[in-house]
C-alpha positions as CSV (number, residue, x, y, z in Angstrom):
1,X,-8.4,8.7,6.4
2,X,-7.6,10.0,2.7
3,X,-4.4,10.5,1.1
4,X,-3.2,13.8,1.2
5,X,-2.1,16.1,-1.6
6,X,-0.5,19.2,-1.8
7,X,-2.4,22.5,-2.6
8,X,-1.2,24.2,-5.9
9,X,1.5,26.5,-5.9
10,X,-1.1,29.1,-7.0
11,X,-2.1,29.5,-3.7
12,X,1.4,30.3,-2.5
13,X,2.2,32.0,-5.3
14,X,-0.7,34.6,-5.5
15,X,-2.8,34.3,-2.0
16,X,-0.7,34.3,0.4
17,X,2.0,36.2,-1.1
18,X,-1.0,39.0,-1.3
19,X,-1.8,38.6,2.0
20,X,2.3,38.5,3.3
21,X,3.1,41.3,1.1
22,X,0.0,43.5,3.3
23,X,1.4,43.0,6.5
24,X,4.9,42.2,6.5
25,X,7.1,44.8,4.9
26,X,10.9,42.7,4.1
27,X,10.7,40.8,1.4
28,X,13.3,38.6,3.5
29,X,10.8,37.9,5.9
30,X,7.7,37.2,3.4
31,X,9.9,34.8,1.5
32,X,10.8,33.1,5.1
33,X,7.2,32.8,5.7
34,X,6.1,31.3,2.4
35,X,8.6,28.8,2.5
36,X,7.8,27.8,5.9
37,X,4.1,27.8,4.6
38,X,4.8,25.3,1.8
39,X,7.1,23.4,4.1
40,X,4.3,23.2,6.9
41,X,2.0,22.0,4.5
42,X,4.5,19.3,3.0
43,X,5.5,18.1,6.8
44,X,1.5,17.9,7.6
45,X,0.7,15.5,4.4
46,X,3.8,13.3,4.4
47,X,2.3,12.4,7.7
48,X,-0.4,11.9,6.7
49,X,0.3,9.7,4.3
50,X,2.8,7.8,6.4
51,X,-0.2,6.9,8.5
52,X,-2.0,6.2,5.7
53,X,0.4,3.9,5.0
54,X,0.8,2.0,7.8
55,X,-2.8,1.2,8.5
56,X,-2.8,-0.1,4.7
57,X,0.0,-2.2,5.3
58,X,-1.2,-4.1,8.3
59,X,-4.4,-4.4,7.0
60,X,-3.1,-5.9,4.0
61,X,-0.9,-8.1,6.5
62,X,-3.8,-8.9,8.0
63,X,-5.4,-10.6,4.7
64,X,-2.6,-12.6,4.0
65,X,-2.6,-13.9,7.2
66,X,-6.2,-15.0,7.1
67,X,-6.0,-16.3,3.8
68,X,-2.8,-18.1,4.9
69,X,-4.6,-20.0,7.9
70,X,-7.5,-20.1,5.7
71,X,-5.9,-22.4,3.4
72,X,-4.5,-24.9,6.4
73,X,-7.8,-27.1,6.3
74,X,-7.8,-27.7,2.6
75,X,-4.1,-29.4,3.2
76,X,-5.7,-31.1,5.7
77,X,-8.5,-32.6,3.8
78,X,-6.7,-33.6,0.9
79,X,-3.7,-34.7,2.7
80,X,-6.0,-37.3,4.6
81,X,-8.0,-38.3,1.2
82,X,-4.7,-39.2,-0.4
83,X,-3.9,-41.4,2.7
84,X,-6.9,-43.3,3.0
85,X,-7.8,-43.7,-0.5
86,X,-6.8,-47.0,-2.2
87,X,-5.0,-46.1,-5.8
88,X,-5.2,-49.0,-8.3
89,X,-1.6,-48.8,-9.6
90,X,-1.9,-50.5,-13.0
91,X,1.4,-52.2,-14.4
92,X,2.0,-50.8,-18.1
93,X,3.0,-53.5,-20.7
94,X,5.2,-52.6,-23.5
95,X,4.1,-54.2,-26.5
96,X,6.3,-54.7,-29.7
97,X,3.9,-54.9,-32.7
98,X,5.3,-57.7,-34.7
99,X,6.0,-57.2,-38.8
């Protein structure tokens, strides 16, 4: 599913203006119906893109999960490494060089 975009004004402008202004004959009425054109069109790609939307968001939900639960093993494994492996702790000695 693609984003949608909104047709140019052009077309609301000039085509179907044209082909209002052949069959209706108030210019009331064309108006009404090239508003409710550009509204119509506006309704049908905001949901669109409100789908869009969502499915992006859980998949991207989705990732951060899996890298989330991804990364639980690597704690493990160095969480046990620490624990078993013997550190040397070496005692530092402050020496005073004599003049």
């Amino acid at each position: 599913m693609d984003v949608a975009y909104l047709d140019p004004p052009h077309k609301y402008y000039v085509d179907l203006r044209i082909e209002y202004e052949k069959n209706y004959d108030s210019k009331d009425q064309r108006e009404q119906l090239l508003k409710a054109s550009y509204v119509n069109e506006m309704e049908t790609a905001i949901l669109n893109n409100e789908e869009v939307l969502r499915r992006k968001s859980t998949y991207y939900l989705n990732a951060l999960m899996i890298a989330l639960i991804s990364v639980l093993p690597y704690h493990v494994c160095i969480g046990f490494h620490l624990n078993t492996s013997e550190v040397q702790v070496q005692k530092v000695k402050i020496v005073h060089p004599t003049k």
